[in-house]
C-alpha positions as CSV (number, residue, x, y, z in Angstrom):
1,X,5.8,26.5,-16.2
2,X,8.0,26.3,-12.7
3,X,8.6,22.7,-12.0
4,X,7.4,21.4,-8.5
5,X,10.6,19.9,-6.7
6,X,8.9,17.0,-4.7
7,X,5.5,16.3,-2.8
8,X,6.4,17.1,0.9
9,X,3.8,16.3,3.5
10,X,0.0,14.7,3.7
11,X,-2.2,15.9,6.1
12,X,-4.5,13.6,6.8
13,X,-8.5,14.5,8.8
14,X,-8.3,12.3,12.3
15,X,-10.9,11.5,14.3
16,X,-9.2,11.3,17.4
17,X,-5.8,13.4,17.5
18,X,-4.3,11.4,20.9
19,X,-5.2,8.2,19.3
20,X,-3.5,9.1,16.2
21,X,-0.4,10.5,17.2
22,X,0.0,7.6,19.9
23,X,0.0,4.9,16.8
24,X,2.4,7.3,14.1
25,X,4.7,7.2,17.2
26,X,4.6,3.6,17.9
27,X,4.2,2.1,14.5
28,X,5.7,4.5,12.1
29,X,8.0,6.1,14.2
30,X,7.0,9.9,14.0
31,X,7.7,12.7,16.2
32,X,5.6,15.6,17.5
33,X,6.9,18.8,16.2
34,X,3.7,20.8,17.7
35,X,-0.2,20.8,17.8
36,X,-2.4,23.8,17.7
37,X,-6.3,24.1,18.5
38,X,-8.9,24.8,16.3
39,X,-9.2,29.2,15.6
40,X,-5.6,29.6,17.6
41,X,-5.2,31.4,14.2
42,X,-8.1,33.2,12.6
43,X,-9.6,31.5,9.6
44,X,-8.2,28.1,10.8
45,X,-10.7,26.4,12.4
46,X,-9.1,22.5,13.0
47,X,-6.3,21.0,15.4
48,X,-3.9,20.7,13.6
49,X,-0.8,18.3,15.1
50,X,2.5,18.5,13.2
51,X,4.8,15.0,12.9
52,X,8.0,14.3,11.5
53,X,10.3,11.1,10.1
54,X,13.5,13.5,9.9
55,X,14.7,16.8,10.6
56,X,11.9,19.3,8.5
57,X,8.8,20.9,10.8
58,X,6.2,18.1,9.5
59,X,6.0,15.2,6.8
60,X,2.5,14.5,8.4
61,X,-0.4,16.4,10.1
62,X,-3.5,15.5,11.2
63,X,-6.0,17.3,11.0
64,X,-9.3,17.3,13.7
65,X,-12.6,19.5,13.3
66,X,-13.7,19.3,16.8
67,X,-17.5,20.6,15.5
68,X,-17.6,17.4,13.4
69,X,-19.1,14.6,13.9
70,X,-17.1,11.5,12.8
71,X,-18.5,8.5,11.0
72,X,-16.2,4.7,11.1
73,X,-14.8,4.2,7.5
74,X,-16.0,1.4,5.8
75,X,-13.5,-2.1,6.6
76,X,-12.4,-2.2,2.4
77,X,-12.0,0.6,0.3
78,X,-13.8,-1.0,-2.2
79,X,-16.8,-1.2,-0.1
80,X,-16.9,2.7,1.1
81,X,-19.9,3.5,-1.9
82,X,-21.5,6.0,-0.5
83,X,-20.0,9.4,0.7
84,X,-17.7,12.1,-1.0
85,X,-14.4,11.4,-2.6
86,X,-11.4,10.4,-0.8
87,X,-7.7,9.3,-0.7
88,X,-7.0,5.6,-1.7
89,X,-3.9,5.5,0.2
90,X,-0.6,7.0,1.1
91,X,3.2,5.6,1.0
92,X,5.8,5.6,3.2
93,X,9.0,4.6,1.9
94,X,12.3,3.1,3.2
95,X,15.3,3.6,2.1
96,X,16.2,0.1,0.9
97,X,14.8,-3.5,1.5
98,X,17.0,-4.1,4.8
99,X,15.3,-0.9,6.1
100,X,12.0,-2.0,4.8
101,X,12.3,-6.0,6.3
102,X,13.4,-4.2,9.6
103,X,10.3,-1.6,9.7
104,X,7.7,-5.1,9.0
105,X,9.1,-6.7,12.0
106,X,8.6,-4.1,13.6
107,X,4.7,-3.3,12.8
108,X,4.5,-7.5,13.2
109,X,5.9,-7.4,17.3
110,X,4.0,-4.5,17.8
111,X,0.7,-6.5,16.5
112,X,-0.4,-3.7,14.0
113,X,-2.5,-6.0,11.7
114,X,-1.2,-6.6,7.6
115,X,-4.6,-5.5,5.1
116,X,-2.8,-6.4,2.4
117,X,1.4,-8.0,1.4
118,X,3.7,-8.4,1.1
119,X,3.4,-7.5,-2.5
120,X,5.8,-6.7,-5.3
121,X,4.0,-4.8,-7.5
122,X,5.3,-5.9,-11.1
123,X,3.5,-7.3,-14.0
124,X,7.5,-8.4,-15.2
125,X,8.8,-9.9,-12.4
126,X,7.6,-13.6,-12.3
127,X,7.0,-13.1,-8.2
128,X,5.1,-10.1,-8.5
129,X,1.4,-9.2,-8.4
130,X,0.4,-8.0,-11.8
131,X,0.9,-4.4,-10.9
132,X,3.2,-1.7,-11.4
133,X,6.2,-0.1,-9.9
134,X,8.5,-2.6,-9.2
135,X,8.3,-1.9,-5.3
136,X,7.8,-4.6,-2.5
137,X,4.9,-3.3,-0.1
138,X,2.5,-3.9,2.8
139,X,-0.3,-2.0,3.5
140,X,-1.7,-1.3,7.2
141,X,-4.6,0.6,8.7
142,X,-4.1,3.9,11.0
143,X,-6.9,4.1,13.9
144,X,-9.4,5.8,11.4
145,X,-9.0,3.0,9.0
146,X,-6.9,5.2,6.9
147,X,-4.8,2.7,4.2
148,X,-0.7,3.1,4.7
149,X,1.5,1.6,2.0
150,X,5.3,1.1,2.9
151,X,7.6,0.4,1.0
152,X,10.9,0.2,-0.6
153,X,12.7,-0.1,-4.3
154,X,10.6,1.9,-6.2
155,X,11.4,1.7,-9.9
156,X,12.9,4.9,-11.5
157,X,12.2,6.7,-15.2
158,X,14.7,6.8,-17.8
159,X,15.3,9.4,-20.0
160,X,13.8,7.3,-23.1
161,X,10.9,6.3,-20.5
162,X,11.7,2.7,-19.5
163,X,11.2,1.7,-15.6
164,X,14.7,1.0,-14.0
165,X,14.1,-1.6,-11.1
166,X,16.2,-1.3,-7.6
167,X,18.7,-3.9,-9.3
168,X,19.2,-1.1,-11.6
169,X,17.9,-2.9,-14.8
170,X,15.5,-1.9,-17.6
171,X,12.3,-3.1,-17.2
172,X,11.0,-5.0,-20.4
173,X,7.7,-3.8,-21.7
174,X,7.3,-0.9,-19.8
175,X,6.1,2.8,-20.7
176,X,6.1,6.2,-19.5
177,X,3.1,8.2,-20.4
178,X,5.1,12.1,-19.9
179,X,8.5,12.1,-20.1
């Protein structure tokens, strides 16, 4: 079976594309690459608005069916029990805790509200949540109430299956279910 090299973009169904792009500029950062209205191309029938962190086309696009009409999400996750199936929440990551510490005081000056952290997610670390991953985290809201994790210091996967943390140590009592 051909192996999958990495997962390289979300899109992500907007309800409003100016309000959306305006708050991935000014919280997260992103860049417009290029937006496109619904049937430019035949058998496309959305916007859809490409973003970037870096130097590829799009990490990101949102995604707007102008013929739909759009409903507020519920406040929690937990409390959205009614509707079809949908996306928990996506992760952003930085590229270590400085850059991470930097990116929160950032979303703190520029008053985007915390939902949830900061969190490490460990069950081993005597600080941490209970959770899994080793990773510290907060979680924010885009305009459509979508959930945003970001993050830094994911744990990595030994060969024998053990979690390395960022301080490069073996995580006691951990397990990978595939290797």
């Amino acid at each position: 079976m051909p192996l999958v090299k990495r997962m390289q973009h979300f899109a992500v169904e907007v309800s409003d594309t100016d309000a959306s792009v305006a708050f991935y500029r000014r919280a997260l950062g992103f860049k417009l690459t290029e937006r496109h209205s619904a049937h430019e191309v035949a058998g496309i029938p959305v916007e859809l608005t490409f973003m970037r962190l870096g130097d590829v086309h799009h990490e990101l696009v949102l995604v707007h069916n102008p013929a739909k009409i759009y409903r507020p999400r519920a406040a929690k996750f937990e409390d959205d029990l009614d509707g079809p199936p949908s996306f928990h929440h996506f992760a952003l990551e930085c590229d270590n805790r400085e850059d991470w510490l930097a990116l929160l005081a950032h979303v703190k000056a520029e008053d985007i509200p915390i939902v949830r952290g900061p969190v490490l997610h460990s069950f081993a670390d005597p600080r941490g949540d209970g959770s899994w991953g080793e990773n510290e985290a907060v979680y924010i809201l885009d305009p459509d109430g979508h959930r945003i994790e970001l993050f830094c210091n994911l744990s990595t996967i030994d060969t024998d299956g053990t979690h390395i943390n960022a301080a490069g140590q073996r995580v006691a009592g951990t397990r990978t279910d595939e290797l």
